[in-house]
PADOMAR-685170 format. One record per residue (C-alpha): x, y, z; residue in three letters. Coordinates in steps of 0.1 Angstrom, whole numbers, padded with zeros to 4 digits, always signed. Example, Ala and Ser with C-alpha at 12.3 -4.5 7.8 and 13.67 -1.06 7.14 Angstrom:
2
+0123-0045+0078ALA/+0137-0011+0071SER/
END
This chain:
271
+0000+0000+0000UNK/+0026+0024+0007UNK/+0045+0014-0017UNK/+0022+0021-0041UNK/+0019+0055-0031UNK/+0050+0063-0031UNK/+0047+0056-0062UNK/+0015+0075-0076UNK/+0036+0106-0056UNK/+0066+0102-0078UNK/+0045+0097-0107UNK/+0027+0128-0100UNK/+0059+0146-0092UNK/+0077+0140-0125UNK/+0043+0148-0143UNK/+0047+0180-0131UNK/+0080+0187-0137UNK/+0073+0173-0172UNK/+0045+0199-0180UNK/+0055+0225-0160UNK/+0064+0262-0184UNK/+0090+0284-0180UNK/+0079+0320-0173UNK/+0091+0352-0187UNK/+0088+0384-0171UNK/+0085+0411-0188UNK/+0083+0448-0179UNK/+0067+0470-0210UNK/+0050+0502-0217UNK/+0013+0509-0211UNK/+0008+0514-0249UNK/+0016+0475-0261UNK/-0010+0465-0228UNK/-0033+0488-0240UNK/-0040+0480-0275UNK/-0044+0446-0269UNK/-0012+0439-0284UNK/+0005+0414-0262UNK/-0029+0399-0254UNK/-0028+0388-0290UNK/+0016+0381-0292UNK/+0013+0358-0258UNK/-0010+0330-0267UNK/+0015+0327-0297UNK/+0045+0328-0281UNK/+0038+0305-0257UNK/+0026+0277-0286UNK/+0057+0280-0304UNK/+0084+0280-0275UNK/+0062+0264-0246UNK/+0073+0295-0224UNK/+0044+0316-0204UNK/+0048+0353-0209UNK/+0042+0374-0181UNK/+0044+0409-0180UNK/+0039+0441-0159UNK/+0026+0473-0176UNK/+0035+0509-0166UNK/+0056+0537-0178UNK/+0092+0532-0195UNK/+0103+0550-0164UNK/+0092+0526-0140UNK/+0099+0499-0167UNK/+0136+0506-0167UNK/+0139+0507-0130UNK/+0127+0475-0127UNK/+0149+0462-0148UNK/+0174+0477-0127UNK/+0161+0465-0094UNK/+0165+0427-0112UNK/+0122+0426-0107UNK/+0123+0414-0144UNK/+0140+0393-0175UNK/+0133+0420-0204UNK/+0122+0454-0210UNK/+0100+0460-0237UNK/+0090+0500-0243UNK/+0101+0531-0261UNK/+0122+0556-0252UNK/+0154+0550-0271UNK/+0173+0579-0253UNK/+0166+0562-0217UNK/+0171+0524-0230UNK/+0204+0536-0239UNK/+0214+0552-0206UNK/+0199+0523-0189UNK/+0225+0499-0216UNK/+0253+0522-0201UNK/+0248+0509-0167UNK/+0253+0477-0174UNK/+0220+0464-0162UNK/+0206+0463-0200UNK/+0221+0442-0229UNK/+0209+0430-0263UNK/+0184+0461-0273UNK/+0166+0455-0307UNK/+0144+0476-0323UNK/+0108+0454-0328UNK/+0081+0480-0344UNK/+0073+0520-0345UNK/+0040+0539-0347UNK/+0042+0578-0343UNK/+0026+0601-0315UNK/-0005+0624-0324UNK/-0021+0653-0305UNK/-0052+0649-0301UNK/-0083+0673-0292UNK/-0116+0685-0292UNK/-0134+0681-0325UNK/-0141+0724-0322UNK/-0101+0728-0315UNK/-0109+0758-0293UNK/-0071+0766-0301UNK/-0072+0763-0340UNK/-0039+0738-0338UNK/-0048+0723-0366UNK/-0024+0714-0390UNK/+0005+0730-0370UNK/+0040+0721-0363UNK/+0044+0701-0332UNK/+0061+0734-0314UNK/+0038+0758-0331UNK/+0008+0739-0317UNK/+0025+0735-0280UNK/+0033+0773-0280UNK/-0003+0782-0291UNK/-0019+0758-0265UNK/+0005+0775-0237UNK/-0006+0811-0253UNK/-0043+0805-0248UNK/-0040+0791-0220UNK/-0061+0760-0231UNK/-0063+0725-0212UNK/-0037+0704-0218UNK/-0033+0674-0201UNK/+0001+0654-0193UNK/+0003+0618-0180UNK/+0031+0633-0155UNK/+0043+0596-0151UNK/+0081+0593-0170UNK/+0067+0572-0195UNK/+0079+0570-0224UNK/+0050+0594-0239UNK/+0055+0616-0211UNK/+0096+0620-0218UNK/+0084+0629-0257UNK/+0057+0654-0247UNK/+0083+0671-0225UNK/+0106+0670-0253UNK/+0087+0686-0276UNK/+0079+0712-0249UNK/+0110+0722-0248UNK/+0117+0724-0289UNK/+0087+0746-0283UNK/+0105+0770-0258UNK/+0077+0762-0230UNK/+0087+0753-0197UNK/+0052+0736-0192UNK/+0057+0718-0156UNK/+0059+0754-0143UNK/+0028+0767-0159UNK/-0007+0768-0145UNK/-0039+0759-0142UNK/-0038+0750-0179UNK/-0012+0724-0179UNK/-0025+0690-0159UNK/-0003+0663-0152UNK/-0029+0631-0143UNK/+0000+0608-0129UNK/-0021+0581-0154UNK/-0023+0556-0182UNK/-0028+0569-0215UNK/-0063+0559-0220UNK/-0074+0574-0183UNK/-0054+0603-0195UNK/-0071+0603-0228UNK/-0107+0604-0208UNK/-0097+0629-0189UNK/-0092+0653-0218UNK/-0124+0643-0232UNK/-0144+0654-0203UNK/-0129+0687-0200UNK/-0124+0694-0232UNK/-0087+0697-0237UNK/-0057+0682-0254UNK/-0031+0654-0249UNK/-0007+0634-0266UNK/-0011+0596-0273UNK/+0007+0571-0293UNK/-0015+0564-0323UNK/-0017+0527-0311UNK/-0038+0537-0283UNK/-0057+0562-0298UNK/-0068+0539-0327UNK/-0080+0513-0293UNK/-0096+0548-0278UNK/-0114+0553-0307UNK/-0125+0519-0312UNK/-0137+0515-0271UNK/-0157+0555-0277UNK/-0173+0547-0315UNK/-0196+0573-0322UNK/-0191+0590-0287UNK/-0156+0601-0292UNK/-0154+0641-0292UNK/-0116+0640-0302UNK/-0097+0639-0332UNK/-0065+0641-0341UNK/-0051+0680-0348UNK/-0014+0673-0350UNK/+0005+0643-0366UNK/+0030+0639-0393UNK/+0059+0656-0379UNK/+0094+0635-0381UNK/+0096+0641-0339UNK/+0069+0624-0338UNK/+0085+0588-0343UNK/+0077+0562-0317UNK/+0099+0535-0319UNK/+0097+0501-0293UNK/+0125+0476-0287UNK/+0133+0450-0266UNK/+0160+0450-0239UNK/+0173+0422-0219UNK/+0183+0422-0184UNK/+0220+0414-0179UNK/+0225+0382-0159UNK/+0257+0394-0149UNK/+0240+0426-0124UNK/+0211+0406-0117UNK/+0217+0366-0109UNK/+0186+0358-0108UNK/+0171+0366-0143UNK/+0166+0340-0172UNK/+0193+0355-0204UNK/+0178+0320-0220UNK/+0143+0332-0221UNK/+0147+0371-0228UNK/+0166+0357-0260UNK/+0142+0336-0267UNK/+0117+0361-0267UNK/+0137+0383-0286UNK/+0147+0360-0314UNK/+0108+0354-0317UNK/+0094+0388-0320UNK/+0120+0398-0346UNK/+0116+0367-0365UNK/+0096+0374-0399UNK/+0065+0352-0390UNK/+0063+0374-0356UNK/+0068+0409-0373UNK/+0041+0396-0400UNK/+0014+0390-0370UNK/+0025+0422-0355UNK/+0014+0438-0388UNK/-0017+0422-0390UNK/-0026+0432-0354UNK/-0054+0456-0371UNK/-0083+0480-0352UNK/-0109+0499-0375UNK/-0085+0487-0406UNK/-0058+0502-0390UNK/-0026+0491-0386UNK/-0014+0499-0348UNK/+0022+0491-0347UNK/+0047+0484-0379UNK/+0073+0460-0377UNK/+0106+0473-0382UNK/+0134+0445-0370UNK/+0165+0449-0385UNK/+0158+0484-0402UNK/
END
């Protein structure tokens, strides 16, 4: 009798083992959660390697610390400047470029400030002239380090201005509502805004008043997690994953990942 236990223990042990799925964690931006998009990549990653992806969505900022406080095995988001700081360190290794979409400004369908059209900085300026609502995500993401970029191409110190200028300290979609119901203006990755516009149909009051522009590029890569700072990531795993999503099957289904017959991301591996 206990014999056979023993048995149907060990049995049930080594079953385990047998089926049991590695798991990579993943740190990414709130734009590739948003849209849906690793929702869609996961189920398919995990067929064709047998490896679980897991993965924690927030700002680059908090992305890349993170990855610096050895919390995860890759770093997938988009702020090329910051990835490369955070590569200097020595904490990130192996960065390649997956897809790119571009940022838009976006804002009421009336455009109380009549940015339409505009340059990026023209816009900005005319926004902080009028003194009309513009609302920030406040949150180092990767979204908020490009607004404040442009800010200052525009010559506006905007984190000391008023009443005008709101930083929410949220997601881009919350961020996105928030403009709605006051009437004001953000800046979104056109990712999400294709997903906001999908979620609001014919309730949206926004549109888009300012794309186009070449600082306006959005570009996403993947970053691994050195092994050598942090003993207790998986290198196997995060390469893995990055040999996967850069493969040309992988950058195909990225491209077909559509909304509204929009394309929300374009591959770009290798480019």
């Amino acid at each position: 009798m206990n014999k056979t236990l023993i048995t149907l223990g060990l049995t049930a042990v080594l079953s385990l083992s047998l089926t049991a799925k590695d798991t990579l964690m993943m740190a990414t931006t709130t734009s590739t959660d948003n849209t849906g998009l690793l929702d869609y990549l996961a189920p398919k990653f995990e067929k064709d390697t047998g490896t679980t992806l897991k993965w924690v969505a927030t700002g680059t900022g908090k992305a890349l610390k993170m990855g610096g406080n050895c919390d995860v095995d890759i770093l997938f988001v988009h702020a090329p400047a910051s990835e490369k700081k955070f590569i200097a360190t020595g904490y990130g290794v192996n960065r390649k470029q997956v897809m790119y979409n571009d940022f838009v400004i976006i804002g009421p369908k009336k455009d109380p400030a009549h940015i339409k059209g505009m340059t990026p900085s023209t816009a900005l300026k005319t926004i902080k002239d009028k003194e009309e609502k513009f609302f920030s995500r406040g949150d180092n993401s990767g979204t908020n380090k490009k607004e404040l970029s442009l800010w200052k191409n525009a010559n506006v110190d905007a984190k000391s201005a008023s009443s005008w200028y709101v930083q929410t300290g949220q997601g881009m979609l919350r961020t996105i509502n928030m403009a709605a119901e006051k009437g004001g203006y953000t800046m979104t990755d056109r990712g999400t805004w294709i997903k906001y516009m999908s979620q609001k149909g014919d309730s949206n009051t926004l549109e888009v008043v300012v794309e186009g522009d070449k600082t306006l590029f959005n570009q996403y890569s993947v970053v691994s997690i050195n092994k050598e700072k942090c003993a207790n990531v998986k290198p196997q795993l995060a390469e893995q994953f990055t040999q996967w999503v850069i493969n040309p099957q992988t950058q195909q289904t990225i491209a077909d990942f559509r909304l509204l017959g929009q394309a929300l991301f374009i591959p770009n591996a290798g480019k």
